[in-house]
Z-matrix of the N, CA and C atoms (Angstrom, degrees):
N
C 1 1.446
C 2 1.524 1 108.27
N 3 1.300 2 112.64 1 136.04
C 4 1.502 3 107.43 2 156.24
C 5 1.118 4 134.04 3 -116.70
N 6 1.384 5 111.85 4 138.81
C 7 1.616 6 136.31 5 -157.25
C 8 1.606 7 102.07 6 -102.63
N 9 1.689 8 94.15 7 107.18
C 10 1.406 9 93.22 8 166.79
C 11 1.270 10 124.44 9 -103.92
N 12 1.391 11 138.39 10 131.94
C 13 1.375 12 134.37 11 -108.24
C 14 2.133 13 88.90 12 -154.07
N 15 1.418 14 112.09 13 107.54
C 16 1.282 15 111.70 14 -164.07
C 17 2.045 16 98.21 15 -110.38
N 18 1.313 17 133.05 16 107.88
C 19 1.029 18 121.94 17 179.64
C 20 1.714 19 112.32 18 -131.50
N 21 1.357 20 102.87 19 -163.44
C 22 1.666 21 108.11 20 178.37
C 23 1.908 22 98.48 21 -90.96
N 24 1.326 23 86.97 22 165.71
C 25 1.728 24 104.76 23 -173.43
C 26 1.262 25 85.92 24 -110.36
N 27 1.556 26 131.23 25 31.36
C 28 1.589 27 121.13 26 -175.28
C 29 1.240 28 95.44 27 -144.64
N 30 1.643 29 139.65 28 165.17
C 31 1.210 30 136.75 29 -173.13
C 32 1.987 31 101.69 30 -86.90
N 33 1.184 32 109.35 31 -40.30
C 34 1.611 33 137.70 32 -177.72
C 35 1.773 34 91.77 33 80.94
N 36 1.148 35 84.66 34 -169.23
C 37 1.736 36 96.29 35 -156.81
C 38 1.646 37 116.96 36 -93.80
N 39 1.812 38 111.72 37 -9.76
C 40 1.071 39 114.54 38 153.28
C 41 1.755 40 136.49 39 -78.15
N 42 1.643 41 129.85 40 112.66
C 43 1.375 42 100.94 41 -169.77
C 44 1.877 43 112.08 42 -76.50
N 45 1.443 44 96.81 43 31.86
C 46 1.758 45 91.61 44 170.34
C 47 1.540 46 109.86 45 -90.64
N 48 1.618 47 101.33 46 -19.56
C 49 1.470 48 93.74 47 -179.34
C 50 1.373 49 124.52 48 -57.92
N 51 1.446 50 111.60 49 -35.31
C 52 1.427 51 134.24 50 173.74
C 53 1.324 52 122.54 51 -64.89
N 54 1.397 53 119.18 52 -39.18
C 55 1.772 54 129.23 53 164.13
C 56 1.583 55 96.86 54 -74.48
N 57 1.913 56 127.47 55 -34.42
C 58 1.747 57 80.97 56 172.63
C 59 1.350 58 121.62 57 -78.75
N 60 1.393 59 123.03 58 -17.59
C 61 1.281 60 128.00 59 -155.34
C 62 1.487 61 97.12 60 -68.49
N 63 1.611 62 112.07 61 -55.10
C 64 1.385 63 124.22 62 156.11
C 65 1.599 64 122.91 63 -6.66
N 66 1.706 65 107.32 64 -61.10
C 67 1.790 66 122.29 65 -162.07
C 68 1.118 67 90.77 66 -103.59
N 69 1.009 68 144.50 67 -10.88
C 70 2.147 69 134.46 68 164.28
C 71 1.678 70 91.34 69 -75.26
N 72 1.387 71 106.83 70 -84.59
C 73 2.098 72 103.06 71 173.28
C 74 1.112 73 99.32 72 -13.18
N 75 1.525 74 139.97 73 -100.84
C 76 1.100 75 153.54 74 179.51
C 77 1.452 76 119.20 75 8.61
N 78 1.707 77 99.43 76 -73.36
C 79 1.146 78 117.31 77 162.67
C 80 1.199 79 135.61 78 -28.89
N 81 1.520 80 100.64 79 -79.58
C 82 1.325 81 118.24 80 168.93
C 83 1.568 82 111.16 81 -46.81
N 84 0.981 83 116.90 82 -46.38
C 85 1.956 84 101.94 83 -174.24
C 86 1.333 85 102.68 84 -67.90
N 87 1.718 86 136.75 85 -37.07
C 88 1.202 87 132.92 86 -159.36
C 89 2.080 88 113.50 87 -90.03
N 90 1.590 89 94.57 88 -6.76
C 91 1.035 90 100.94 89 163.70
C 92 1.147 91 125.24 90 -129.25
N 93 1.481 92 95.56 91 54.43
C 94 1.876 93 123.18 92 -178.69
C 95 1.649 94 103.75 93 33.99
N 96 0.958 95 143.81 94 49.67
C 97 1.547 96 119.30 95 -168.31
C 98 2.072 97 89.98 96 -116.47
N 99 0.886 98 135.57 97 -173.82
C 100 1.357 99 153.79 98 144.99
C 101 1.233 100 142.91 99 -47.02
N 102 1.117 101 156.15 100 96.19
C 103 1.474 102 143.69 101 -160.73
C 104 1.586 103 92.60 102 -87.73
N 105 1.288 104 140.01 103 119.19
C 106 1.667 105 138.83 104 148.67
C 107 1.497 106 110.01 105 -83.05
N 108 0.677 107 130.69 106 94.10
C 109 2.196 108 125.60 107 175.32
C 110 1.470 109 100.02 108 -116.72
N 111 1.460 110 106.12 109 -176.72
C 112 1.413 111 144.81 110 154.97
C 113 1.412 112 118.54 111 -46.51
N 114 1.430 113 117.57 112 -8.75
C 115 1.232 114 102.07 113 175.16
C 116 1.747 115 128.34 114 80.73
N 117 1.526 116 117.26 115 -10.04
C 118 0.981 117 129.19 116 -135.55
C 119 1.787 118 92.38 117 -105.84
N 120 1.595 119 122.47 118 163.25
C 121 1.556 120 127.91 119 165.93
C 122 0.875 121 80.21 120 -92.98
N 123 1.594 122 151.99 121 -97.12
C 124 1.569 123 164.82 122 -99.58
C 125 1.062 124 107.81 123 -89.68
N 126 1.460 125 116.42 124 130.39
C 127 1.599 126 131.76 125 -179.66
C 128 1.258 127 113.03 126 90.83
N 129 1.205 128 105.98 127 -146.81
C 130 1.385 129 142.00 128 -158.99
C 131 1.874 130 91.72 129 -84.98
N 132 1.422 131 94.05 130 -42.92
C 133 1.859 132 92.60 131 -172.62
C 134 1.653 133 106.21 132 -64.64
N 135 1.125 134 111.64 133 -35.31
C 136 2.110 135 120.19 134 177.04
C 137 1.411 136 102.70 135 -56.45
N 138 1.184 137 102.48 136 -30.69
C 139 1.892 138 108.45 137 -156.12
C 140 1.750 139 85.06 138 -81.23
N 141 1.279 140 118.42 139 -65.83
C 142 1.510 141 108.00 140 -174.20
C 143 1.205 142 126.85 141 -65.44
N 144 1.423 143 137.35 142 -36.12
C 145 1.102 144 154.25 143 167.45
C 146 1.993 145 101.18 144 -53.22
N 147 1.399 146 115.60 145 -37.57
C 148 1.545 147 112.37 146 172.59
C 149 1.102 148 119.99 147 -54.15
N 150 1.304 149 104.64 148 -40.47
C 151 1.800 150 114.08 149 -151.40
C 152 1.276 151 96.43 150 -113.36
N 153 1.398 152 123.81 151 3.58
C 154 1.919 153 110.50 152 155.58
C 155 1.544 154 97.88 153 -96.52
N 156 1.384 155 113.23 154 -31.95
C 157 1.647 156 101.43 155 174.23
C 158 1.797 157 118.89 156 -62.30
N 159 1.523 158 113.00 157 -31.14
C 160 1.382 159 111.83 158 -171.16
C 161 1.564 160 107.77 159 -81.66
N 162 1.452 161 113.85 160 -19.20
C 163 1.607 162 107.69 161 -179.11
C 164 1.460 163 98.74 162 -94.59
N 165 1.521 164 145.74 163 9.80
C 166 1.312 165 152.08 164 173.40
C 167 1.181 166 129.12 165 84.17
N 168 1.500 167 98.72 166 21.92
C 169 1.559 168 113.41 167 178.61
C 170 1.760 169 115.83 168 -73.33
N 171 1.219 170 88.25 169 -162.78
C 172 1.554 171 106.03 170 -174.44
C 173 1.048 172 104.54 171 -119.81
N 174 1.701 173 126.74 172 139.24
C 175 1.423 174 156.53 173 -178.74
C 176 1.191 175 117.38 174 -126.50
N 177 1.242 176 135.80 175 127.50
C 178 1.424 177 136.27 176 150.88
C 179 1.257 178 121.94 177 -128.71
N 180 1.087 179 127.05 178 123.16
C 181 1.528 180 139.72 179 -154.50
C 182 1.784 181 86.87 180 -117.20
N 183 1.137 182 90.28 181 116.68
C 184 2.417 183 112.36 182 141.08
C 185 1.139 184 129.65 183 -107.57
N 186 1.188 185 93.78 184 104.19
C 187 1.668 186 103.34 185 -178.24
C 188 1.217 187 136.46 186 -119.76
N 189 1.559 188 142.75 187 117.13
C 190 1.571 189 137.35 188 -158.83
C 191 1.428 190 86.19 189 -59.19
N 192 1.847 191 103.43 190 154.52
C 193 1.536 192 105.59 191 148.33
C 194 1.347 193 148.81 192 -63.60
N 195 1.016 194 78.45 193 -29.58
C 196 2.051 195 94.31 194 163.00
C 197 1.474 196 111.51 195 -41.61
N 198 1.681 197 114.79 196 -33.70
C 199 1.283 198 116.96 197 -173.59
C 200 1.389 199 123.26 198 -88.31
N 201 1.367 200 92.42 199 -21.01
C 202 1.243 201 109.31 200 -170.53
C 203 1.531 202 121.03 201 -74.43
N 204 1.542 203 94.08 202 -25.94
C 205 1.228 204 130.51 203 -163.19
C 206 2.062 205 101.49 204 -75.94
N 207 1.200 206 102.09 205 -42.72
C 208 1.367 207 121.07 206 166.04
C 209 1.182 208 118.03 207 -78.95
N 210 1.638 209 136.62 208 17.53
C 211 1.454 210 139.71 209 -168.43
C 212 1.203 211 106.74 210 4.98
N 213 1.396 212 92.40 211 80.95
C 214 1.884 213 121.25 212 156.94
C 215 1.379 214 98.52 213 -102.55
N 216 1.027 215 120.73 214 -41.72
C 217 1.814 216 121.99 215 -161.21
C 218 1.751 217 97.52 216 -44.09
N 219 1.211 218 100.11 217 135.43
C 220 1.992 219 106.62 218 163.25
C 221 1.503 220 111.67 219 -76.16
N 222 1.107 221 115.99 220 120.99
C 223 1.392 222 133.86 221 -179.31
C 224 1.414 223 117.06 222 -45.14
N 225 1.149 224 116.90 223 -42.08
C 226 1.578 225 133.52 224 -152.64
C 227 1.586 226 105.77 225 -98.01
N 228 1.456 227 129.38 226 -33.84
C 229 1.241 228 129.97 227 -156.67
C 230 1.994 229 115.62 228 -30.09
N 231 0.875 230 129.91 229 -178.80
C 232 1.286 231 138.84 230 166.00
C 233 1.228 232 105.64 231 -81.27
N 234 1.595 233 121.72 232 -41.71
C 235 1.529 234 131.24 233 -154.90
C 236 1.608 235 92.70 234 -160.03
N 237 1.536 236 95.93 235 124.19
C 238 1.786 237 89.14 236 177.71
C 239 2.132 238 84.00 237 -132.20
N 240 1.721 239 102.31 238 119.54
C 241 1.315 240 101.23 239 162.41
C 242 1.321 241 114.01 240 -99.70
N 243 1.462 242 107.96 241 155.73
C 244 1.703 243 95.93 242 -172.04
C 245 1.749 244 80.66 243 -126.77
N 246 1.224 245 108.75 244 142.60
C 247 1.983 246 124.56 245 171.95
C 248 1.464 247 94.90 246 -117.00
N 249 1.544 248 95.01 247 176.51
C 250 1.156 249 114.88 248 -169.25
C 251 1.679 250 112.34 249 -103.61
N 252 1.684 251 117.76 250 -10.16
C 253 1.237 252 124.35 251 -170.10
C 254 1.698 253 113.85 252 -154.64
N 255 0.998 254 131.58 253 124.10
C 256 1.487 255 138.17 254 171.19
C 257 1.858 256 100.61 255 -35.81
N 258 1.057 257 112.61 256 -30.38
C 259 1.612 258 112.76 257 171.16
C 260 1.673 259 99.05 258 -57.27
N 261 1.430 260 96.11 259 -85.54
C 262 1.616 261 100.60 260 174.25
C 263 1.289 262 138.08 261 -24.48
N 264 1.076 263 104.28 262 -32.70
C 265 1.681 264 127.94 263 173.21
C 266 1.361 265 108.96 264 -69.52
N 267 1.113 266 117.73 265 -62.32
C 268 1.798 267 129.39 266 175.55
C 269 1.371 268 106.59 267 -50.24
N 270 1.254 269 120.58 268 -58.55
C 271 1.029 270 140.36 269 175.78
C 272 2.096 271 112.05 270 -31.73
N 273 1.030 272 79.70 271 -69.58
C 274 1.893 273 106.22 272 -171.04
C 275 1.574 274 96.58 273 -65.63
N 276 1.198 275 132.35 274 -36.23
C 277 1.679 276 146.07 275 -174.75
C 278 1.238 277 91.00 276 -72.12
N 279 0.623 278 148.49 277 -83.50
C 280 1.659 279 165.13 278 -136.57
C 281 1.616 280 95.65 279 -76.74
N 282 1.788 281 130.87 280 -75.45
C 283 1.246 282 104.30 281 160.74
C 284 1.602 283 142.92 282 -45.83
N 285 1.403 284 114.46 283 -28.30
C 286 1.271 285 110.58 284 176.99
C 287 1.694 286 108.85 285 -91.15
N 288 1.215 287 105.49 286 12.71
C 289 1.913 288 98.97 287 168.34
C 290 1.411 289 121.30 288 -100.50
N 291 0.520 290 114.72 289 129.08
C 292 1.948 291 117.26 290 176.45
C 293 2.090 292 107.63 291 -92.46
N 294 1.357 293 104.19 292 -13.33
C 295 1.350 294 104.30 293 152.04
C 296 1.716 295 102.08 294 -178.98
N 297 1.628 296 103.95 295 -176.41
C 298 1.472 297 97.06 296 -144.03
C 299 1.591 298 96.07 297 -136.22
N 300 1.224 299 139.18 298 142.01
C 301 0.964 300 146.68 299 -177.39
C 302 1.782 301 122.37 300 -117.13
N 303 0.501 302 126.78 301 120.57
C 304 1.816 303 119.93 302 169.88
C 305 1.549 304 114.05 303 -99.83
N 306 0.666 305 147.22 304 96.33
C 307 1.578 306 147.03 305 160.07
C 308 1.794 307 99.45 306 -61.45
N 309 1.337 308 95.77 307 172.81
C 310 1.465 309 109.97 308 175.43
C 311 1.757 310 99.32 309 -55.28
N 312 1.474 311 108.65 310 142.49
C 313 1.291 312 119.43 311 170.75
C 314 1.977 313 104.79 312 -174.11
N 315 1.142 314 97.64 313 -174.91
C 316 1.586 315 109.12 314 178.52
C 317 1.733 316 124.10 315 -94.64
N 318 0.972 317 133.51 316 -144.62
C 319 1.599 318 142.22 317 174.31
C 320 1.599 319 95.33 318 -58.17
N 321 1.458 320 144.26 319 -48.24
C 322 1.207 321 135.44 320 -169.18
C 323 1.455 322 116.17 321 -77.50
N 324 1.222 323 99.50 322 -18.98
C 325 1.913 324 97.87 323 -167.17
C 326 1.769 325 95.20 324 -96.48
N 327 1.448 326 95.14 325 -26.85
C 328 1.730 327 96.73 326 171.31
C 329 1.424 328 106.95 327 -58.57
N 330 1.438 329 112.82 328 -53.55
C 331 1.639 330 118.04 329 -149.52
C 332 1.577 331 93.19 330 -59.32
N 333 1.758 332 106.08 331 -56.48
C 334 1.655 333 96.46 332 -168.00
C 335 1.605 334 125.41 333 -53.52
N 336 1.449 335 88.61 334 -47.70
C 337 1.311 336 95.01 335 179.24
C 338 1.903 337 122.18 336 -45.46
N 339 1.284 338 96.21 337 -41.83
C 340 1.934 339 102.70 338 -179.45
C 341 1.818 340 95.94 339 -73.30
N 342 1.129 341 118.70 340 -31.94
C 343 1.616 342 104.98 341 177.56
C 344 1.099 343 113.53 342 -57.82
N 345 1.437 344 124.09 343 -53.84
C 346 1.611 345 110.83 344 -164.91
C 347 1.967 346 94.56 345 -84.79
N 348 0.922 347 138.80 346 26.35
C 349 1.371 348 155.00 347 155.29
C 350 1.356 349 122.59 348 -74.06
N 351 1.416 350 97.46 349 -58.19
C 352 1.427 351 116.66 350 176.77
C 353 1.054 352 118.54 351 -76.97
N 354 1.921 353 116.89 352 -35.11
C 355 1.629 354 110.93 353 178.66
C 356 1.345 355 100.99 354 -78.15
N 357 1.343 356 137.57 355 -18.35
C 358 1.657 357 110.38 356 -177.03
C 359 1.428 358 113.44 357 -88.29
N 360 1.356 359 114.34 358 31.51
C 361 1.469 360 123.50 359 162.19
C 362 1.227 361 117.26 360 -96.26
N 363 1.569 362 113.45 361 -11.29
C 364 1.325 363 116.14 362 -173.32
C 365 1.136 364 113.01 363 -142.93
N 366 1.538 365 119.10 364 24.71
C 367 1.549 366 132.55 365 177.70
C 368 0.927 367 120.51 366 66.07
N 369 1.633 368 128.12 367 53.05
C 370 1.367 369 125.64 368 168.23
C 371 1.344 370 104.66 369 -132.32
N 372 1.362 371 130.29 370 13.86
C 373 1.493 372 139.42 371 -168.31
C 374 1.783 373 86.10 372 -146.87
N 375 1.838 374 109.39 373 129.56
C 376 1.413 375 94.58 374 164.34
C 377 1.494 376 85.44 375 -122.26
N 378 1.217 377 148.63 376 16.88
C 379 1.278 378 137.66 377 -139.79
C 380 1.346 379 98.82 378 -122.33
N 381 1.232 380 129.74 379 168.84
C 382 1.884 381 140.20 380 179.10
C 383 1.629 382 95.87 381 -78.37
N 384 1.403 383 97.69 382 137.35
C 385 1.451 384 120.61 383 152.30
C 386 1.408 385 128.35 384 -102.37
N 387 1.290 386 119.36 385 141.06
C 388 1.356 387 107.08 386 -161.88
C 389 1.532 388 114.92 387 -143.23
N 390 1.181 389 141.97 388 102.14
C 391 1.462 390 139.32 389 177.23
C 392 1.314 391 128.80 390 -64.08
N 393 1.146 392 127.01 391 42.15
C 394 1.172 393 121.82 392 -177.30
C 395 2.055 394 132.90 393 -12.78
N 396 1.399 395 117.86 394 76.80
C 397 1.020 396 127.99 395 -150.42
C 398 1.721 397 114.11 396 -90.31
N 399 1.321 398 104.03 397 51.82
C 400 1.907 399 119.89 398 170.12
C 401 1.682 400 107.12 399 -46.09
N 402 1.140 401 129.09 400 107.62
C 403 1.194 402 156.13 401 150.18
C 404 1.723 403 91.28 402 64.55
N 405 1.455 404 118.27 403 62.08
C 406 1.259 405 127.11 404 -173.83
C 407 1.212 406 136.55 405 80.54
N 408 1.828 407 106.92 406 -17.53
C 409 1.834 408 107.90 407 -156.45
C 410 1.706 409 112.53 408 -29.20
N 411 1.352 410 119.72 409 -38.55
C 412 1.554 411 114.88 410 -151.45
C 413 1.246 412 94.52 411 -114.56
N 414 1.075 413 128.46 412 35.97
C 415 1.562 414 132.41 413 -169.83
C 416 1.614 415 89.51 414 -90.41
N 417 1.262 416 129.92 415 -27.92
C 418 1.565 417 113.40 416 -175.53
C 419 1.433 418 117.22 417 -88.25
N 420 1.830 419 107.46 418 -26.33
C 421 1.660 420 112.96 419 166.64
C 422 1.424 421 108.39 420 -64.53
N 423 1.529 422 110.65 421 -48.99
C 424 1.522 423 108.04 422 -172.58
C 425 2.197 424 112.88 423 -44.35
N 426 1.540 425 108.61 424 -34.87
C 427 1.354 426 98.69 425 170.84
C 428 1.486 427 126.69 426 -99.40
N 429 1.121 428 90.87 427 7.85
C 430 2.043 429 99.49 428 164.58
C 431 1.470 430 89.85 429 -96.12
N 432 1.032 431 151.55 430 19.10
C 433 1.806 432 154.85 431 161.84
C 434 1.554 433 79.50 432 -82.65
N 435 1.693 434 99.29 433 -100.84
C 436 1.494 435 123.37 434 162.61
C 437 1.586 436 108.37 435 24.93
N 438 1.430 437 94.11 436 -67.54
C 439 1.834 438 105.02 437 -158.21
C 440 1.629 439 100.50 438 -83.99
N 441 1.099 440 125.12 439 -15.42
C 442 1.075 441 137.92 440 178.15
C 443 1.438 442 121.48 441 -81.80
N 444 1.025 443 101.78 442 -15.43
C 445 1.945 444 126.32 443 172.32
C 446 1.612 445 63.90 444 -90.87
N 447 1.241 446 112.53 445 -111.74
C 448 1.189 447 117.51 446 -128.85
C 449 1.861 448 126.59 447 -53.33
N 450 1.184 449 117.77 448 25.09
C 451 1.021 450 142.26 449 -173.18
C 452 1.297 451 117.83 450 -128.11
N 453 1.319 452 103.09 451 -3.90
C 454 1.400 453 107.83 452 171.05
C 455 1.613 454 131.01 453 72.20
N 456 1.758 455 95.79 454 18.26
C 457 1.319 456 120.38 455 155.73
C 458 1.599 457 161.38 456 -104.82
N 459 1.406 458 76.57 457 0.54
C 460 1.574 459 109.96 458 162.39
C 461 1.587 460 100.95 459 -153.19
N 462 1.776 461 85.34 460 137.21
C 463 1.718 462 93.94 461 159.89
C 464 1.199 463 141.29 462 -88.97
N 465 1.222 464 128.19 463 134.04
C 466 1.869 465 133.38 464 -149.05
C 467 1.710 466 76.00 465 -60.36
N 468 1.018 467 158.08 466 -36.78
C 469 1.544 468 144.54 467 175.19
C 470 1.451 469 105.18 468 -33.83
N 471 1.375 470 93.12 469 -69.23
C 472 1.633 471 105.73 470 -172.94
C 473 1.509 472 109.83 471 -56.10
N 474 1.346 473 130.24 472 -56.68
C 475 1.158 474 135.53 473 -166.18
C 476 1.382 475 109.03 474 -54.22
N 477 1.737 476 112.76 475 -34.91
C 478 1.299 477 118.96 476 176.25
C 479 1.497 478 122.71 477 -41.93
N 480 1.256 479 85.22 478 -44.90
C 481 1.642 480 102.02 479 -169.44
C 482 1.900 481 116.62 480 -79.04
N 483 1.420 482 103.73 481 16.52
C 484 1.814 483 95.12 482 177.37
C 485 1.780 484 74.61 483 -130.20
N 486 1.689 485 99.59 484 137.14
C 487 1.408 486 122.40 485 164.31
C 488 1.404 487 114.51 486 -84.85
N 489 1.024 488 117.70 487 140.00
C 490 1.447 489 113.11 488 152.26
C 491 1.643 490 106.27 489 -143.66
N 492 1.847 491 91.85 490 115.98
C 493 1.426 492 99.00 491 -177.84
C 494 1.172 493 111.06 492 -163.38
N 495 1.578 494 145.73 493 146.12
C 496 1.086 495 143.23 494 -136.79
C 497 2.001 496 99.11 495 -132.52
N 498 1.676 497 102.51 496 -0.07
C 499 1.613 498 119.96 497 162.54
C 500 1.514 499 104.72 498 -64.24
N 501 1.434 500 126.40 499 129.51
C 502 1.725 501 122.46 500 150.04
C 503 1.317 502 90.80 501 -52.47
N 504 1.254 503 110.47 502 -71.96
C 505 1.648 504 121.69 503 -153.01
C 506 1.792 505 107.73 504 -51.82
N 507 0.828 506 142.70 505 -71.11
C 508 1.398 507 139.82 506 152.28
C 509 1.594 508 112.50 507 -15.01
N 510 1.255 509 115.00 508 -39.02
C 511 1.799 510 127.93 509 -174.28
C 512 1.725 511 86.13 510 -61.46
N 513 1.820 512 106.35 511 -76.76
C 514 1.225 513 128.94 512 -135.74
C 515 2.284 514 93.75 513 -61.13
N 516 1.747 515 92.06 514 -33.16
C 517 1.413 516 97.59 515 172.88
C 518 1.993 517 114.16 516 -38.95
N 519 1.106 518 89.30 517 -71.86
C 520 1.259 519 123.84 518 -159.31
C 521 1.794 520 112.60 519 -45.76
N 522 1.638 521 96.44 520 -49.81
C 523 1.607 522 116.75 521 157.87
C 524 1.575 523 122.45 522 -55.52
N 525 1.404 524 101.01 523 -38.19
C 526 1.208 525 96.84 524 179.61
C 527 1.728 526 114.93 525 -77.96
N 528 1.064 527 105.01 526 -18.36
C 529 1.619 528 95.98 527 -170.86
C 530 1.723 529 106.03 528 -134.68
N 531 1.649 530 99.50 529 32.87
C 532 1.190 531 98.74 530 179.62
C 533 1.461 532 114.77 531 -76.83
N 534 1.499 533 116.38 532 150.22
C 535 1.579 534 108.72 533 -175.19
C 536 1.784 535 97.60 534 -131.92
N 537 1.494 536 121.94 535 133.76
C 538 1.237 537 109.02 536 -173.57
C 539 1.411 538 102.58 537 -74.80
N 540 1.727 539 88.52 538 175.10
C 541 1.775 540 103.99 539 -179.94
C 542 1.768 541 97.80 540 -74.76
N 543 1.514 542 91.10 541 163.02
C 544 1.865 543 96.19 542 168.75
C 545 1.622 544 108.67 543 -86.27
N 546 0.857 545 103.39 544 148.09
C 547 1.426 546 126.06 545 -158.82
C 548 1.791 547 96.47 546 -73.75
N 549 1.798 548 94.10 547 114.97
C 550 2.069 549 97.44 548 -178.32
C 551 1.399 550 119.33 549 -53.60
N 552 1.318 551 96.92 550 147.27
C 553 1.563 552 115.29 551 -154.10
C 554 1.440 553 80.66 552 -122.52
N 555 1.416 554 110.97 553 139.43
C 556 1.770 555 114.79 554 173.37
C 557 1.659 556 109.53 555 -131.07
N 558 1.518 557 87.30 556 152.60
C 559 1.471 558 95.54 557 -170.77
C 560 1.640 559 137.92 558 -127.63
């Protein structure tokens, strides 16, 4: 399987961010699956991309040139694609994931993460979404979900279907028996 894996290019100011980024890597190499990322050394993305490379996994990094251009790119990857646009990038991540992860990150790891969120409301995402929830980070998106049920803008169906949980085991649940939403019907 491949795990496409959306984080910060910054460490942030908790060092738990770094022990989860650490135990998802981990993960992922020990349960043979794929790392898909950003492509990136810096942050949170170096930290995961390390630790699927040190347990002998597989990495593939997409990365605009612009970035590349700034030697951000990780040296080591298995597969390093380089695009021409942060569109492209999203783009190419999203097909080569079979599900999607967010770890702690900023406005970018948010944005992707709510895209492939938003497209499996309308059948362009069939795959699990997943919030990776390290000592709460998404505990305040998780109730703008919440309010969004209850506002009559998302259906507790839909809402069902994005995790946020900081369990592998709860993760690995969830993948395994994930079933997509039905595709929105408008009225």
């Amino acid at each position: 399987m491949h795990i496409a894996v959306y984080c910060g290019a910054s460490l942030g100011t908790d060092p738990a961010y770094q022990k989860a980024a650490k135990r998802v890597g981990k993960w992922i190499a020990e349960k043979k699956h794929t790392l898909v990322y950003g492509g990136g050394k810096a942050g949170l993305m170096g930290v995961v991309a390390d630790e699927v490379l040190a347990n002998k996994g597989e990495a593939i990094g997409v990365i605009p040139d612009f970035l590349v251009e700034r030697e951000l790119s990780h040296p080591k990857l298995t597969t390093l694609e380089i695009v021409d646009s942060m569109t492209v990038r999203k783009n190419k991540m999203i097909s080569l994931g079979d599900c999607y992860i967010a770890l702690p990150g900023g406005p970018g790891t948010l944005e992707e993460i709510a895209e492939v969120i938003s497209w499996s409301r309308v059948g362009q995402n069939n795959n699990p979404c997943i919030l990776f929830n390290q000592n709460g980070y998404y505990d305040s998106l998780a109730r703008v979900y919440d309010e969004m049920v209850e506002n009559g803008f998302l259906s507790m169906q839909d809402r069902e279907r994005i995790l946020f949980s900081d369990s592998l085991e709860e993760i690995e649940a969830f993948i395994s028996s994930y079933v997509p939403p039905e595709i929105r019907q408008y009225t």
